[in-house]
C-alpha positions in Angstrom: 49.8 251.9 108.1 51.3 250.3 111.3 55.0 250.1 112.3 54.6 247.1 115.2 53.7 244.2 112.8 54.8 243.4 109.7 52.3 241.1 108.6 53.3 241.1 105.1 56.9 240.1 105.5 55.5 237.5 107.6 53.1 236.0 105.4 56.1 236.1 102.8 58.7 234.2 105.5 55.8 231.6 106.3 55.7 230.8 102.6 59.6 230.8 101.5 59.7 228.4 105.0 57.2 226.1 103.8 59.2 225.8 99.8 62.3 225.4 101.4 61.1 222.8 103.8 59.5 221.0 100.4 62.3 221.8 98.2 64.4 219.9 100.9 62.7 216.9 100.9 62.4 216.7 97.4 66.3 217.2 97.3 66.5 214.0 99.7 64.4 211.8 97.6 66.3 212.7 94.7 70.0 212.0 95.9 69.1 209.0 97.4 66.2 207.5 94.9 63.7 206.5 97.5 60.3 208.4 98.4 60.9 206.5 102.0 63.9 207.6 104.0 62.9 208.0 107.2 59.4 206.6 108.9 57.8 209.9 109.1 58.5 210.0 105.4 55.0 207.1 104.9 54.9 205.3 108.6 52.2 202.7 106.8 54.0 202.5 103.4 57.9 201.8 105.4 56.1 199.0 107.0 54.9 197.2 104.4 57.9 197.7 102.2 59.9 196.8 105.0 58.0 193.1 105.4 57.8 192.9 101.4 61.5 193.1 101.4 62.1 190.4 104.1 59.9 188.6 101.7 61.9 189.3 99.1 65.3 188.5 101.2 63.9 184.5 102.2 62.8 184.5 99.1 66.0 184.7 97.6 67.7 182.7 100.0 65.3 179.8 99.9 66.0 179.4 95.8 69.5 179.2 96.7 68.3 176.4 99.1 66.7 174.5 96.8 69.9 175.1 93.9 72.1 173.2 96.8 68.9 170.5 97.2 69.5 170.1 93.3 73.1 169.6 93.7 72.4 167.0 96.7 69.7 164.8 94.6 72.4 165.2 91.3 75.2 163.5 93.4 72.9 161.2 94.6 71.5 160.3 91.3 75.1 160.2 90.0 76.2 157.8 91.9 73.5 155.9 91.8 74.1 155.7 88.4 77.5 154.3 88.6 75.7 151.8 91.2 73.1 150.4 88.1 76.1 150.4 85.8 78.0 147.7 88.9 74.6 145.7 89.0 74.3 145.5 85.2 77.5 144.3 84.9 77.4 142.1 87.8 74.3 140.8 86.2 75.9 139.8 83.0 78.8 138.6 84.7 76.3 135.9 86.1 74.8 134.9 83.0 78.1 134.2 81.6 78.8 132.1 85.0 75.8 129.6 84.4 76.9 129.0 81.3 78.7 125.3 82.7 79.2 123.8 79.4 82.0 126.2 78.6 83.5 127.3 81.8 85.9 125.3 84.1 86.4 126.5 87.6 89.2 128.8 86.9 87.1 130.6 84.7 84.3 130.9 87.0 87.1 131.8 89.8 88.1 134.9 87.5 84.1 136.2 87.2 83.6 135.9 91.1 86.6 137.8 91.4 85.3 140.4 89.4 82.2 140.6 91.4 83.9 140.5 94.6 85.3 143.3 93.6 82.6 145.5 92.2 80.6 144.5 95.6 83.7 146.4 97.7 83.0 149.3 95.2 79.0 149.3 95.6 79.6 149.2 99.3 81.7 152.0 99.3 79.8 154.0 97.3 77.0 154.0 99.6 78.8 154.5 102.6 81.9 157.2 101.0 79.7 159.1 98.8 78.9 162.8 100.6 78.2 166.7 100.0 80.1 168.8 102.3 80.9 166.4 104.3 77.5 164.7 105.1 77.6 161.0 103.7 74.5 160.7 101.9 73.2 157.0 102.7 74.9 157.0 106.0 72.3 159.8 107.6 69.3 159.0 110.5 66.9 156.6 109.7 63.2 157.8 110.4 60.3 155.1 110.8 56.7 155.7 109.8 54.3 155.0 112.7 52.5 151.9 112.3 49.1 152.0 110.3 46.4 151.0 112.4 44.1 148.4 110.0 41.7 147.7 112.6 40.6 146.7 116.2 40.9 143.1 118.3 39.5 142.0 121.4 42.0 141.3 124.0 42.3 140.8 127.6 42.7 144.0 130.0 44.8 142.0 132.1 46.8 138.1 131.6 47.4 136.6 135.0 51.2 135.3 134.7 51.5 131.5 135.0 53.2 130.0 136.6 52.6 131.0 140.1 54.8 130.3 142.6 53.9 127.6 144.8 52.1 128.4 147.9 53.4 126.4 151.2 53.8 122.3 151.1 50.7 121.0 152.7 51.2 120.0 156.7 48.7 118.5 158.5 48.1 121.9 160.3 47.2 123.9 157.2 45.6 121.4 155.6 42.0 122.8 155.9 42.6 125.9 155.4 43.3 126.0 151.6 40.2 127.1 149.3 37.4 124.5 149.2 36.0 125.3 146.2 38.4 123.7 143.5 41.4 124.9 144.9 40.6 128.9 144.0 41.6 132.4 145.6 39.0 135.3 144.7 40.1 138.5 143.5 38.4 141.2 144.2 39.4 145.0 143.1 38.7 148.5 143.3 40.6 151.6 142.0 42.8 151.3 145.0 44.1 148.0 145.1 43.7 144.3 145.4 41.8 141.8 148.0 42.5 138.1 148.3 39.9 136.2 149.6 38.6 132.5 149.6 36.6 129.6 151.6 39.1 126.8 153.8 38.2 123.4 153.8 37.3 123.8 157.1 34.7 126.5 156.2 36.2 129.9 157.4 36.7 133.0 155.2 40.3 134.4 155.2 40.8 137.5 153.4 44.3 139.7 152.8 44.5 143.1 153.6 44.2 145.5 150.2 47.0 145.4 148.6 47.4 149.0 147.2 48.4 149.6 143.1 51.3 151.7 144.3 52.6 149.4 145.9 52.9 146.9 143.4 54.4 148.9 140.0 55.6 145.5 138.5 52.2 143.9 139.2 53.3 141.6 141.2 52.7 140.5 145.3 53.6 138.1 147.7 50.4 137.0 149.7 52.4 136.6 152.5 52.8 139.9 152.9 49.4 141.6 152.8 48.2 138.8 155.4 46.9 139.8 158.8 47.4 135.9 161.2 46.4 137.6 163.9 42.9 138.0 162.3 43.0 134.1 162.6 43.8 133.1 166.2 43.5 129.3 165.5 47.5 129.2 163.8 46.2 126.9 160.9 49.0 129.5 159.1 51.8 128.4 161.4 54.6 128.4 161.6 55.3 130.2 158.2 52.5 131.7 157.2 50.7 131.3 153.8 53.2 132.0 150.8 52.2 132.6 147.2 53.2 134.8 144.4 50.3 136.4 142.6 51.5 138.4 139.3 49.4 139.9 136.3 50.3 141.5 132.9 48.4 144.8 131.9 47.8 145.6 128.1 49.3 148.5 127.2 45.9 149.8 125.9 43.9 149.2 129.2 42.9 152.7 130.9 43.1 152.1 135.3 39.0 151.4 134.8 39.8 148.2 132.4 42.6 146.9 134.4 40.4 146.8 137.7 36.8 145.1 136.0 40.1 142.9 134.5 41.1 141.9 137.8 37.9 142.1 139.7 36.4 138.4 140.0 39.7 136.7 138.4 39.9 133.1 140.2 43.8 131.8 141.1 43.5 128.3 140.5 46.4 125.5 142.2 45.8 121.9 141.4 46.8 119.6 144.3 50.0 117.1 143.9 50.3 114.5 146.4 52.9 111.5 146.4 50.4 109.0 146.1 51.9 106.2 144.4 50.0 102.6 143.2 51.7 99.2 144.2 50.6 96.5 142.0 50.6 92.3 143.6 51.1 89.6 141.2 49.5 85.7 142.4 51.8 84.9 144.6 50.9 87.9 146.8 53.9 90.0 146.3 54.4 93.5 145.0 56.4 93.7 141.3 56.8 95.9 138.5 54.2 94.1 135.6 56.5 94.3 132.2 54.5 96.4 129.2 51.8 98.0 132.6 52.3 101.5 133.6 49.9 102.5 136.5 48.9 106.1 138.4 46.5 107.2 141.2 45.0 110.3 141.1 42.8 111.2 144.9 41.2 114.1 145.2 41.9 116.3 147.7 38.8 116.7 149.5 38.8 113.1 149.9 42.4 112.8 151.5 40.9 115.4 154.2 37.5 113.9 154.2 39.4 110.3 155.2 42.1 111.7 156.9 44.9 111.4 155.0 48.2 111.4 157.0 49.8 114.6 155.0 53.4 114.2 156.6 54.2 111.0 157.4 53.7 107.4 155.2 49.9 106.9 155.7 48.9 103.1 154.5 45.3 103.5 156.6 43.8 106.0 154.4 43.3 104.2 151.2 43.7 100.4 152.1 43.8 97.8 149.4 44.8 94.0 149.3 47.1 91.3 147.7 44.0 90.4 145.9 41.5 93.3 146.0 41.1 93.5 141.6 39.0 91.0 140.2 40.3 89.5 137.0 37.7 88.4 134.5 37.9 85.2 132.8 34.9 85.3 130.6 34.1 87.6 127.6 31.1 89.4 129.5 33.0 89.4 133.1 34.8 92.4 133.7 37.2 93.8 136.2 36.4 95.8 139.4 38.7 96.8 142.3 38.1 97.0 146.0 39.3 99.6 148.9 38.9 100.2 152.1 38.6 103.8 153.6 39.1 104.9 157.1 38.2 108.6 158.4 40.1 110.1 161.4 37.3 108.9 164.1 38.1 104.9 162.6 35.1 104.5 160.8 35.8 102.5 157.8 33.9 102.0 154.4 34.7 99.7 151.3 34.1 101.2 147.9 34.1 98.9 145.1 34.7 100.3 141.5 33.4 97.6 138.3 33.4 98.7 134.3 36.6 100.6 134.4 36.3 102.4 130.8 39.0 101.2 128.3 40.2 103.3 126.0 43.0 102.0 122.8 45.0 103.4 120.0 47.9 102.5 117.6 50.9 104.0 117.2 50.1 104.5 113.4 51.9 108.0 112.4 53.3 110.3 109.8 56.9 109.0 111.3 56.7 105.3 110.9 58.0 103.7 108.0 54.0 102.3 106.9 52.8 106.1 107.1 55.5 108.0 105.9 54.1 111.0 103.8 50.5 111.0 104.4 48.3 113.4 106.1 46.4 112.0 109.3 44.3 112.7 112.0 43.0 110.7 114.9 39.7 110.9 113.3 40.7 110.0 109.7 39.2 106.7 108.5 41.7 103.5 107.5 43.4 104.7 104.1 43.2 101.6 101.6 46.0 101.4 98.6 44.1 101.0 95.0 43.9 97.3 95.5 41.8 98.1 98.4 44.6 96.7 100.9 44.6 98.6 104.1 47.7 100.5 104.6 47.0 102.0 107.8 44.8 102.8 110.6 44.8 105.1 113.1 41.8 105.6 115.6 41.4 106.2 119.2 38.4 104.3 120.5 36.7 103.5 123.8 34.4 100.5 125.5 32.9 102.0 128.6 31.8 98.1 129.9 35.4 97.0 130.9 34.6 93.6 130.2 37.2 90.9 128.7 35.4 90.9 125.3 35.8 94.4 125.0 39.5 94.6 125.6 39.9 91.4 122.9 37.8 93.7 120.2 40.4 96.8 120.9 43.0 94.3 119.6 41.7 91.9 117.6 38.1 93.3 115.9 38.7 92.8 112.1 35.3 95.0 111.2 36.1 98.0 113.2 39.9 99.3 114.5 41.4 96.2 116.6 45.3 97.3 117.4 46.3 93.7 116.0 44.6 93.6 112.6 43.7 96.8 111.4 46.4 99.1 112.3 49.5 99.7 110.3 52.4 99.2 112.5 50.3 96.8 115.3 51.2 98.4 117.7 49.6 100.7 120.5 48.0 100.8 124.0 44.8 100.4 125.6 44.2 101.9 128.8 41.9 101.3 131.7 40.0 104.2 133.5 38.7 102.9 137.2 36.5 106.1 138.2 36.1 105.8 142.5 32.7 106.8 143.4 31.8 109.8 145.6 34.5 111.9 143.2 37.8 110.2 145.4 39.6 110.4 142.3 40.6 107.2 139.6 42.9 104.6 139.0 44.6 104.3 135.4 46.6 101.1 134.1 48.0 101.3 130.4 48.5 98.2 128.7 51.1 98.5 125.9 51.1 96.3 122.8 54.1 95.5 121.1 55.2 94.0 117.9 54.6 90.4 117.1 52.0 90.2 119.9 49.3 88.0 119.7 46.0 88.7 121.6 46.5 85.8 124.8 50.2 87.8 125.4 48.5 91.0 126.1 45.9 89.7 127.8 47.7 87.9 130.2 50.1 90.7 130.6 47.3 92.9 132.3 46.1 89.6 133.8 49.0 89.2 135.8 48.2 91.9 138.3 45.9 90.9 141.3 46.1 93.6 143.3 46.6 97.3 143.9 47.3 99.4 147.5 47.4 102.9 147.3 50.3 104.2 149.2 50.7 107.8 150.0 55.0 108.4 150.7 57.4 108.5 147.8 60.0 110.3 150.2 62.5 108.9 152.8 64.7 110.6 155.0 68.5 109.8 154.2 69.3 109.4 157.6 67.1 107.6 158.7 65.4 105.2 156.0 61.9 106.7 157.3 59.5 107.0 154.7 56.8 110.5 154.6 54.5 112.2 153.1 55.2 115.8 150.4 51.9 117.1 148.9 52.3 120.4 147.2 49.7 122.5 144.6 50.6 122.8 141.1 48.9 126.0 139.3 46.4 127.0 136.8 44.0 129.9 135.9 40.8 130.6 135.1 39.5 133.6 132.3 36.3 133.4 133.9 37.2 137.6 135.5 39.2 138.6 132.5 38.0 142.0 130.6 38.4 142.2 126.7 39.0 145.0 125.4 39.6 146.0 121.5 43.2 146.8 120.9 44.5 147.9 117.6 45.5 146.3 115.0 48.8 147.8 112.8 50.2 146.7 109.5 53.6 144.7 110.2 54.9 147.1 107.0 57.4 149.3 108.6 58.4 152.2 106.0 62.5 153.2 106.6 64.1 156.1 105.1 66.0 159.1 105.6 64.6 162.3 105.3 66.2 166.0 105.0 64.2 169.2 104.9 64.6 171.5 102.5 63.4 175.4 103.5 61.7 176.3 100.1 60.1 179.3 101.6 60.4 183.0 103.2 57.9 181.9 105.6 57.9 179.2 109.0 57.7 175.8 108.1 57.7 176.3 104.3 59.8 173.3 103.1 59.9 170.2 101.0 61.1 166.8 103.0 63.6 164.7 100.7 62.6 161.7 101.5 65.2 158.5 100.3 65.9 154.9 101.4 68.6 153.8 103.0 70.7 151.8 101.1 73.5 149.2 101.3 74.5 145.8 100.2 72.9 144.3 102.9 69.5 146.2 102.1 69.8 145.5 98.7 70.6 141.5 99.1 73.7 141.7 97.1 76.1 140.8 99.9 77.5 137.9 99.7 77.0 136.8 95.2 78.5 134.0 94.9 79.0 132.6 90.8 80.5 129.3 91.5 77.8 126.7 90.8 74.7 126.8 88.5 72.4 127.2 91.2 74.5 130.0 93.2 74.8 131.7 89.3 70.7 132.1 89.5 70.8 132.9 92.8 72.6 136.1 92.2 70.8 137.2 88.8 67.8 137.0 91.0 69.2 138.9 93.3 70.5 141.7 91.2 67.1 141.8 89.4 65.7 142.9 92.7 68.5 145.3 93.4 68.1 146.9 90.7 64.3 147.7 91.1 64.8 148.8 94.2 68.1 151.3 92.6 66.4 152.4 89.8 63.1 153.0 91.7 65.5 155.3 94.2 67.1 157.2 90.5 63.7 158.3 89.5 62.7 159.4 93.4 65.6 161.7 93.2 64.8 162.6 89.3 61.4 163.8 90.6 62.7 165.2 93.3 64.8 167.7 90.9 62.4 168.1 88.7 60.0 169.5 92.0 62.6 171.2 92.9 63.4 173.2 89.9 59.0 174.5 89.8 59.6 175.4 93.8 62.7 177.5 92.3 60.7 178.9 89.6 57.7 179.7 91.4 60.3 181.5 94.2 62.0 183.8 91.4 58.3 184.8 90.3 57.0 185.8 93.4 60.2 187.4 94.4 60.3 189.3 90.7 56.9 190.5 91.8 57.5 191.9 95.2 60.3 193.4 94.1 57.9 194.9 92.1 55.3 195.9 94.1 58.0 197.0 96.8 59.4 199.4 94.4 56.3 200.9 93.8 56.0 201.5 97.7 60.0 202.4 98.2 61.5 203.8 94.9 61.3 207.6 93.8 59.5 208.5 90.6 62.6 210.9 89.7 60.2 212.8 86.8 57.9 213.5 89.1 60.0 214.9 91.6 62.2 217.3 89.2 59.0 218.6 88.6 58.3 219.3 92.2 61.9 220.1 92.4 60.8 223.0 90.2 58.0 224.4 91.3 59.4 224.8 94.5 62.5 226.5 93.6 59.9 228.9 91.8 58.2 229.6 94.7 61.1 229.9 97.0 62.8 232.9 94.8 59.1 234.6 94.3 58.8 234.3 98.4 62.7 235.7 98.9 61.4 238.9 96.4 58.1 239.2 98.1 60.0 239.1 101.4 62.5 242.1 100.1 59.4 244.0 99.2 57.8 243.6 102.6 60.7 244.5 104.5 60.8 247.9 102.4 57.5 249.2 103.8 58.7 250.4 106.9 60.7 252.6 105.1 58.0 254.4 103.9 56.6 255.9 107.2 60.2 257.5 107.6 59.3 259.1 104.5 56.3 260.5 105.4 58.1 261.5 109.1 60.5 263.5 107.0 58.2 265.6 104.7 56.1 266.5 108.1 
């Protein structure tokens, strides 16, 4: 026997320790009905219950969600319905409107009233109607994106026309515009933009490069990227070389399109000068031949190659006569004109231009009285009535001999289109084309023919004239009476650089409506989108019904007929919208029934099983307070043995 340790009153104190610490915990679980109070209690198992119950918590509030979604849709739907009851009876109201045997205006008066006033109602219902305060059809309006149906070729980049002019041609700069058809080169690189072209007088200018950043609206003034110091002859002065060059970029065009767009585009100008053609009648004197019209077109080349005067009234460089054209008077004789050139060294030349081409037409058209109605084009053959009477004719021909016969056949040819017999109005023009050789430009005189013309009057109306002189000065200075020269470019463009690329191609459907979200779910993003149309009179076409005639009567049953389809088509949206709304519901209430279920599992104490524990520990805690009572009492022993010694 040993006195230091007690080893059995230890064991026994371990024990009763251990039931009281269990007897305890089973207490706790038992007052408060859950196996987890604290996390030591199941770290794992508090956890998962802990996310099943947040589960179980959206869960909850997402069915009440979708209740106050069913609310929404059944106002909606409600007043909707009153909407379809307004339309029906707006509808009948219209068939007893066109009903005209019966009705006199008062009558009709009382049935537009009516209308007029179930319109204000419809309109206010759509714009009034609300839950908690948010107006139903008065929310956002959300567009679909555009489908995309396909692809297109277009152009990279659209130079802009028009341009603005560049300078009015002096006789210093004359030369130094492009020679080849009037064109300026563009040439371009993911930095920027170079201008170059060939003068006249054979040099190559060139801008600096005019850097993209630079130019954000796509758009330059020559001028300014322009070095004249580079060009020490002053063919620029005294104001330089203006002209605006400006592009368009397609909004589907990366930086690499856009340049091969630009790269290689030609600017094209087409020269205007103030040449002007003076006609001479027999006598040798300039006049104004009644039913002639006349223009000169030169070339430009030409006015520098002869040495056109390009500022002051110039009568050298394109000289003609009182009796330079050569009237035919025979059927096979034709006309011909005569000029006479002079460069800037004196040296003259005479060109001589015979078979001017003539080319004719009526006036026959859909407008005039003889044509009225009928489909035409200039290639469409005579149209003959049953009887086969010709009603009319239009046709453009040509005669490229320019011979007297040949104008008489554009009038008077009975077998073919002659303006004077086979034309419905007989009336027209025929005009005559003298081409200059060596490309110096042509000479156009347009003959008209008028009504109750015989052949000899047009004839000897183009007859008349004897001679033309180009003269090159339209403008006079106010002051003083002196007469000069203005030659400017007009523009054009060429494609020839352009860069297609393929675009898409949307449907022009565009898909309006409002839409609300609806959180149907515990979880992020878990939601059903109520998706409605806007709606209003104005949408629905029902604006303005008006009863008061027949006509106006059908008008508005046709118009409440499409109301309607679109109302009733918006009553069973929102009736399928309810009816999806009421599954979401029911599938919410299962799934939270079933975590509640599984959470309780997890959570809730199994109270029969725990009385039983409850038990068995307050067994073993009296047996271990007895067994602790008798170990203390050993001790006691050795004193008894001390005492009998």
């Amino acid at each position: 026997m040993i006195i230091q340790y007690n080893l059995s009153a230890a064991n026994a104190n371990k024990s009763l320790g251990l039931s009281h610490a269990k007897k305890s915990k089973i207490a706790e679980k038992l007052a408060s009905g859950y196996k987890i109070n604290r996390a030591a209690d199941d770290a794992a198992g508090l956890k998962i219950s802990e996310k099943m119950r947040s589960q179980i918590r959206g869960l909850t509030q997402a069915s009440n969600n979708i209740d106050t979604a069913i609310n929404y849709v059944q106002v909606a739907d409600g007043a909707l319905s009153e909407v379809t009851e307004i339309l029906q009876r707006i509808r009948e109201l219209s068939v007893q409107a066109s009903n005209d045997a019966t009705l006199c205006v008062e009558d009709k008066q009382a049935i537009q009233d009516e209308i007029s006033e179930l319109t204000v109602e419809m309109e206010r219902i759509f714009t009034d109607t609300e839950f908690n305060h948010k107006r139903i059809w008065q929310q956002p309006i959300h567009r679909d994106p555009p489908t995309q149906i396909g692809v297109e070729k277009q152009y990279a980049v659209t130079m802009n026309v028009p341009y603005s002019l560049p300078n009015t041609i002096n006789n210093v700069n004359r030369e130094s515009f492009p020679i080849d058809g009037m064109s300026y080169l563009l040439e371009a690189d993911m930095k920027g933009i170079t201008v170059k072209w060939t003068g006249l007088d054979g040099e190559s200018y060139s801008s600096k490069q005019v850097p993209f950043e630079e130019i954000p609206n796509h758009s330059f003034d020559l001028h300014d990227y322009m070095d004249y110091s580079t060009y020490p002859n002053s063919k620029f002065k005294p104001d330089g070389i203006h002209m605006n060059i400006s592009y368009t970029t397609n909004d589907y065009a990366t930086p690499e399109e856009i340049v091969d767009g630009l790269n290689g585009v030609r600017i094209g100008y087409n020269y205007s000068s103030s040449e002007n053609l003076t006609p001479y009648n027999a006598a040798g004197n300039p006049f104004n031949p009644s039913g002639v019209s006349y223009h000169v077109n030169i070339n430009y080349k030409a006015e520098i190659a002869w040495d056109r005067d390009m500022e002051k009234a110039d009568t050298h460089f394109m000289q003609g006569s009182v009796s330079n054209l050569h009237v035919p008077t025979t059927d096979n004789d034709c006309w011909s004109v005569t000029f006479t050139m002079q460069d800037d060294e004196g040296n003259q030349k005479e060109i001589t231009c015979t078979h001017p081409t003539l080319s004719f037409s009526s006036n026959d058209g859909p407008s005039t009285p003889q044509t009225k109605g009928l489909w035409w084009f200039c290639s469409t053959p005579p149209k003959y009535d049953r009887y086969g009477n010709l009603i009319w004719s239009r046709y453009i021909g040509s005669y490229s001999d320019g011979t007297l016969g040949s104008f008489k056949r554009a009038l008077s040819d009975s077998s073919d289109h002659g303006i004077l017999t086979t034309s419905a109005t007989k009336t027209g023009s025929i005009g005559m084309t003298f081409t200059l050789p060596d490309n110096i430009g042509s000479i156009v005189l347009t003959t008209s023919v008028h009504a109750n013309d015989t052949e000899a009057d047009v004839v000897k109306r183009i007859s008349a004239i004897k001679g033309l002189d180009v003269y090159n000065s339209s403008y006079s200075n106010t002051d003083t009476g002196e007469l000069f020269s203005k030659s400017q470019f007009g523009n054009s463009r060429n494609h020839s650089g352009y860069n297609l690329i393929d675009v898409p191609v949307y449907s022009k459907d565009i898909n309006e409506y409002i839409a609300l979200n609806i959180q149907s779910g515990a979880n992020p993003y878990e939601r059903i989108e109520l998706r409605y149309k806007p709606l209003s009179n104005s949408i629905l076409g029902v604006e303005h019904l008006m009863v008061d005639t027949y006509d106006h009567a059908q008008e508005t049953l046709t118009a409440c007929d499409r109301a309607l389809t679109i109302v009733l088509g918006e009553r069973s949206n929102f009736g399928a919208y309810q009816n999806r709304f009421e599954h979401a519901k029911s599938v919410n209430n299962i799934s939270t029934e079933n975590t509640q279920s599984a959470e309780s599992i997890l959570r809730d104490t199994d109270m029969a099983k725990e009385m039983m524990a409850f038990a068995k520990e307050s067994i073993l805690e009296n047996a271990g307070v007895s067994l602790l009572a008798q170990a203390n009492q050993q001790p006691q022993r050795i004193l008894e043995l001390l005492n009998h010694a």
